[in-house]
C-alpha positions as CSV (number, residue, x, y, z in Angstrom):
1,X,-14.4,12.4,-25.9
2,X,-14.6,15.3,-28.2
3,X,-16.9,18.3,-27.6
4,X,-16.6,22.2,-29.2
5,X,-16.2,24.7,-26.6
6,X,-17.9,28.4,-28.3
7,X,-16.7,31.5,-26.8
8,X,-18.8,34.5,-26.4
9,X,-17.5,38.1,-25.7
10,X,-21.0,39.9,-23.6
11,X,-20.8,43.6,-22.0
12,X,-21.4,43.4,-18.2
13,X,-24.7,44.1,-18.1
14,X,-26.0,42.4,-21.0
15,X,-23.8,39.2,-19.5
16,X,-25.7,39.1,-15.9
17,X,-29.0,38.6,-17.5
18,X,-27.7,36.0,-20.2
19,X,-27.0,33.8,-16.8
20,X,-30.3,34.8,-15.6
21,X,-32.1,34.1,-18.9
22,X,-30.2,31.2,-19.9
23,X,-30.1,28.9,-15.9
24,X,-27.4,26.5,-16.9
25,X,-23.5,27.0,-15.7
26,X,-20.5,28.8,-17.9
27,X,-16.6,28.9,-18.0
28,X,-15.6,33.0,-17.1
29,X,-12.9,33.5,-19.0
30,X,-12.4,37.2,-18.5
31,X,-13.7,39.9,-17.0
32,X,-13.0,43.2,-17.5
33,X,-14.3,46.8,-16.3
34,X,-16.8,46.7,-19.7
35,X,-17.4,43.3,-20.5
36,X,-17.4,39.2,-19.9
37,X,-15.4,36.4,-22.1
38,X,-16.9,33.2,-21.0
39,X,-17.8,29.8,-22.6
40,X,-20.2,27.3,-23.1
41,X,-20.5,24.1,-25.0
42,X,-23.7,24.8,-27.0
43,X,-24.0,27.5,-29.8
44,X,-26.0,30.3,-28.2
45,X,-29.1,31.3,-30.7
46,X,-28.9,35.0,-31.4
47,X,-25.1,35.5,-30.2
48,X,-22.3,35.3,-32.9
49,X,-18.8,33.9,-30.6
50,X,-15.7,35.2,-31.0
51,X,-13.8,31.2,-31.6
52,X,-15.0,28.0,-31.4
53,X,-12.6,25.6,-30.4
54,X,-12.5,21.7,-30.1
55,X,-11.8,20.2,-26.5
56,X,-11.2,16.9,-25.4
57,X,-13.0,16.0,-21.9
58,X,-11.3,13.9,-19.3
59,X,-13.5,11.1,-17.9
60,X,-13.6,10.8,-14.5
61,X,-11.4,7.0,-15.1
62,X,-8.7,9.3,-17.1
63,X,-8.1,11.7,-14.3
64,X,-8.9,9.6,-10.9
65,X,-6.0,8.0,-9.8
66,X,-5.5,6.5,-6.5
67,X,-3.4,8.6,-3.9
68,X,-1.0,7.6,-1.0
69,X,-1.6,9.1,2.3
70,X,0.3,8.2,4.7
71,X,-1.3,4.6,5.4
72,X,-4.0,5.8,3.6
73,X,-5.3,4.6,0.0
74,X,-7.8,6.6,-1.9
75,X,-9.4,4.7,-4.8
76,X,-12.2,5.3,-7.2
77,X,-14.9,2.2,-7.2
78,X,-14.5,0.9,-10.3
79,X,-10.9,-0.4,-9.5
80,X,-10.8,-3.9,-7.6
81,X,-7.7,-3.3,-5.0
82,X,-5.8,-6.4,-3.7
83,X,-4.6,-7.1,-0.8
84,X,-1.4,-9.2,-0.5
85,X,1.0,-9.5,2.5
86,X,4.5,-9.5,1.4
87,X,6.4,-12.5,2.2
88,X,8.7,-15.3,0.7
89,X,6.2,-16.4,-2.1
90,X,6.0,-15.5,-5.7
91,X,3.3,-12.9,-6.8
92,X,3.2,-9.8,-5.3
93,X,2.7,-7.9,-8.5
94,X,6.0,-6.4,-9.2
95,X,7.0,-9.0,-11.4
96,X,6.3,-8.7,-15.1
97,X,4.9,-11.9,-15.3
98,X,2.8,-11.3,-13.2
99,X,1.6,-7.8,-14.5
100,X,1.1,-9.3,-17.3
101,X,-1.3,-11.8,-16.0
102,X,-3.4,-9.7,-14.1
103,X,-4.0,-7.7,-17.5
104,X,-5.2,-10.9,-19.6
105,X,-7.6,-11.3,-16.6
106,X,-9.1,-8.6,-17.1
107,X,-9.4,-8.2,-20.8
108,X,-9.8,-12.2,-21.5
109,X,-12.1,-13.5,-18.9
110,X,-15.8,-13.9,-19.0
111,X,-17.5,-13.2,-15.8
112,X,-19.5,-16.4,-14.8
113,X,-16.2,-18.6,-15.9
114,X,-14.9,-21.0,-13.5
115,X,-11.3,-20.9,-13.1
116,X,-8.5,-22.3,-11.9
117,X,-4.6,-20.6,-10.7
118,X,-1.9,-23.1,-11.7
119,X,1.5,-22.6,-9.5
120,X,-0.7,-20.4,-7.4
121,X,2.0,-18.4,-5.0
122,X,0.7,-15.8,-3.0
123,X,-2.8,-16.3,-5.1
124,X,-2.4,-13.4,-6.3
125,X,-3.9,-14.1,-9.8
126,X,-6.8,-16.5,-7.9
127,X,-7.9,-13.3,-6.2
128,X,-8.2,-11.3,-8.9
129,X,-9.9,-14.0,-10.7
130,X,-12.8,-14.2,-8.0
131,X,-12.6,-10.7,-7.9
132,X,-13.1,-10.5,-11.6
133,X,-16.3,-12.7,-11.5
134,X,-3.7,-19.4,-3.0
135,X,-2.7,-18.4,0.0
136,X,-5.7,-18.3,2.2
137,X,-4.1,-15.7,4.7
138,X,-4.6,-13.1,1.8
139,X,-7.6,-15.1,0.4
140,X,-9.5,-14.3,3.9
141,X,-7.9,-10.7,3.6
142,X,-9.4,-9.9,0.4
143,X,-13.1,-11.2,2.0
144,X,-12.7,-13.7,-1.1
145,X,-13.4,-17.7,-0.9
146,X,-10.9,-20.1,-2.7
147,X,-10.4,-23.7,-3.0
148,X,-6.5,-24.6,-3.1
149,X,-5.9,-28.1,-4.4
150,X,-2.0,-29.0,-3.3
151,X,-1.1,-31.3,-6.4
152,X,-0.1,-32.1,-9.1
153,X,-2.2,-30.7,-12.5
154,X,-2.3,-34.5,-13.3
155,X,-4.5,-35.0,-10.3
156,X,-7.3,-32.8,-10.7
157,X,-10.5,-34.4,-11.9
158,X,-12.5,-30.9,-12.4
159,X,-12.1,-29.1,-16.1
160,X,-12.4,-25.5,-15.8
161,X,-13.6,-22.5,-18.4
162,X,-10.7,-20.6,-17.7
163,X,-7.2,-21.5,-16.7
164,X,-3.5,-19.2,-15.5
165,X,-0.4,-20.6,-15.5
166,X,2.4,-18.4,-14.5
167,X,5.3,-21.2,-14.5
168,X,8.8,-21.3,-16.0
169,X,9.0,-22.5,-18.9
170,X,10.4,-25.7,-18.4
171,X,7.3,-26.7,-16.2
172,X,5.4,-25.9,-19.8
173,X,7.1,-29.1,-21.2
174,X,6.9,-31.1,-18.3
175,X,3.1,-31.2,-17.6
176,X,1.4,-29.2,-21.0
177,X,-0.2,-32.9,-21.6
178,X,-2.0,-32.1,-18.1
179,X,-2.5,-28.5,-18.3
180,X,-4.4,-28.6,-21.7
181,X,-6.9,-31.3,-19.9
182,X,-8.1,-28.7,-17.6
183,X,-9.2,-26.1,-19.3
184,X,-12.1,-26.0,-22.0
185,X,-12.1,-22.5,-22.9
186,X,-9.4,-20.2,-22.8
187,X,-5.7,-20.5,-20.9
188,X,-3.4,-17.9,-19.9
189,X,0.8,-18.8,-20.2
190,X,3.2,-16.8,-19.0
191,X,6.3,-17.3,-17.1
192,X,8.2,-17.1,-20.7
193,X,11.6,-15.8,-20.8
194,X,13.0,-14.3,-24.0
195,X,12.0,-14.9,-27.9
196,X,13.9,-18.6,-27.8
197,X,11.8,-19.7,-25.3
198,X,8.5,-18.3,-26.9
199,X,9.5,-19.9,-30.1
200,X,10.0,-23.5,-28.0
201,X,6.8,-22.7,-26.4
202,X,5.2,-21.7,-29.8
203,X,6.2,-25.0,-31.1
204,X,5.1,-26.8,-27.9
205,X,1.2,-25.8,-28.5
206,X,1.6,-26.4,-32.3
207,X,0.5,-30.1,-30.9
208,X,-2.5,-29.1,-29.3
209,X,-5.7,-27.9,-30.1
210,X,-5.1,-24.5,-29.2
211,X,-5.1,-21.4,-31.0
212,X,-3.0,-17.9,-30.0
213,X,-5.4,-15.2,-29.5
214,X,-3.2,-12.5,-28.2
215,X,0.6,-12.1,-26.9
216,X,1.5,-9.9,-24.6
217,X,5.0,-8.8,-23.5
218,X,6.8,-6.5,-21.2
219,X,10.8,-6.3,-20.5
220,X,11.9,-9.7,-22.6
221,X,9.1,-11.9,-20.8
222,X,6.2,-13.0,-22.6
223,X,2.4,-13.9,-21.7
224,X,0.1,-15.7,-24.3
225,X,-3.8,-16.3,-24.2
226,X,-5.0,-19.3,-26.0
227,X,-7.9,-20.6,-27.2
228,X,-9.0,-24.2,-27.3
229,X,-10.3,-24.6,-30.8
């Protein structure tokens, strides 16, 4: 955000009773033997300033990162942290893949979807999902419920708003006929390895009712969002 930043040049005295006169806070800018170089983000009726200058202000979400201490994490509130124990399955967030995931979660689903994790490894993306509106060991350690089905997409009865898949792609063409089935609103694909296989894939959901609403990419893998139109 954008705000104009007017500089006033006061002498000493004449400065010390502004502040009393005018009860709101100032940048000093100088201050010498004579006289006072501050600012303020208002024009001040009656004083001409020496510049007036345009300033960009840092939101609080620009400039508060989280910090490492030691074992220690420091996070603002409005960042949802997840919890996962590293071990032998797939999805502890390094990957692209899954990176890319985790960002079409959070710029594609609806809070008050339902939503179902297919090829859920360390449930990574399930997390965030219930987060946003599996392995149960990190499940219970993000204080987050989650129903895991072990099976096959073909044999689950429930149809969900919202549906991930991080597969390879070969799994796409295997069981697309079943993926499409479960999902009524919007799917997320990813798992997709270089522009030949996004082209197969591309061509793949050319037989479904679907629609590409974005496509995403990061270091020659590829993530789409879909529609069901």
């Amino acid at each position: 955000m954008d705000y104009r930043e007017y500089i006033y040049r006061l002498g000493k005295e004449e400065f010390y009773q502004f502040l009393l006169d005018y009860g709101k806070g100032v940048r000093l800018l100088e201050e010498g033997k004579k006289d006072v170089v501050f600012a303020v983000y208002e024009p001040l009726q009656g004083f001409e300033p020496i510049e007036v200058r345009e300033i960009k202000v840092i939101t609080p979400k620009e400039s508060f990162k989280p910090i490492t201490l030691g074992e220690f994490v420091v996070l603002p509130p409005w960042l949802k942290p997840i919890f996962i124990n590293p071990g032998s399955a797939f999805g502890t967030g390094l990957h692209p893949t899954t990176q890319m995931c985790l960002k079409a979660i959070e710029d594609f689903f609806l809070e008050g979807w339902s939503a179902i994790d297919v090829g859920c490894g360390s449930g990574i993306l399930s997390i965030a999902l219930k987060l946003k509106g599996a392995n149960k060991a990190n499940a219970e350690l993000n204080h987050v419920e989650l129903e895991v089905y072990r099976a096959q997409p073909k044999d689950i009865n429930q149809t969900f708003d919202f549906m991930v898949a991080n597969l390879e792609t070969h799994i796409f063409f295997e069981v697309m006929d079943d993926l499409v089935k479960l999902f009524e609103k919007r799917a997320v694909l990813s798992g997709i390895y270089k522009k030949d296989e996004l082209r197969e894939v591309l061509k793949l959901l050319g037989n479904y009712p679907l629609k590409v609403k974005r496509r995403i990419s990061k270091k020659d893998w590829f993530c789409l969002v879909v529609d069901r139109v």
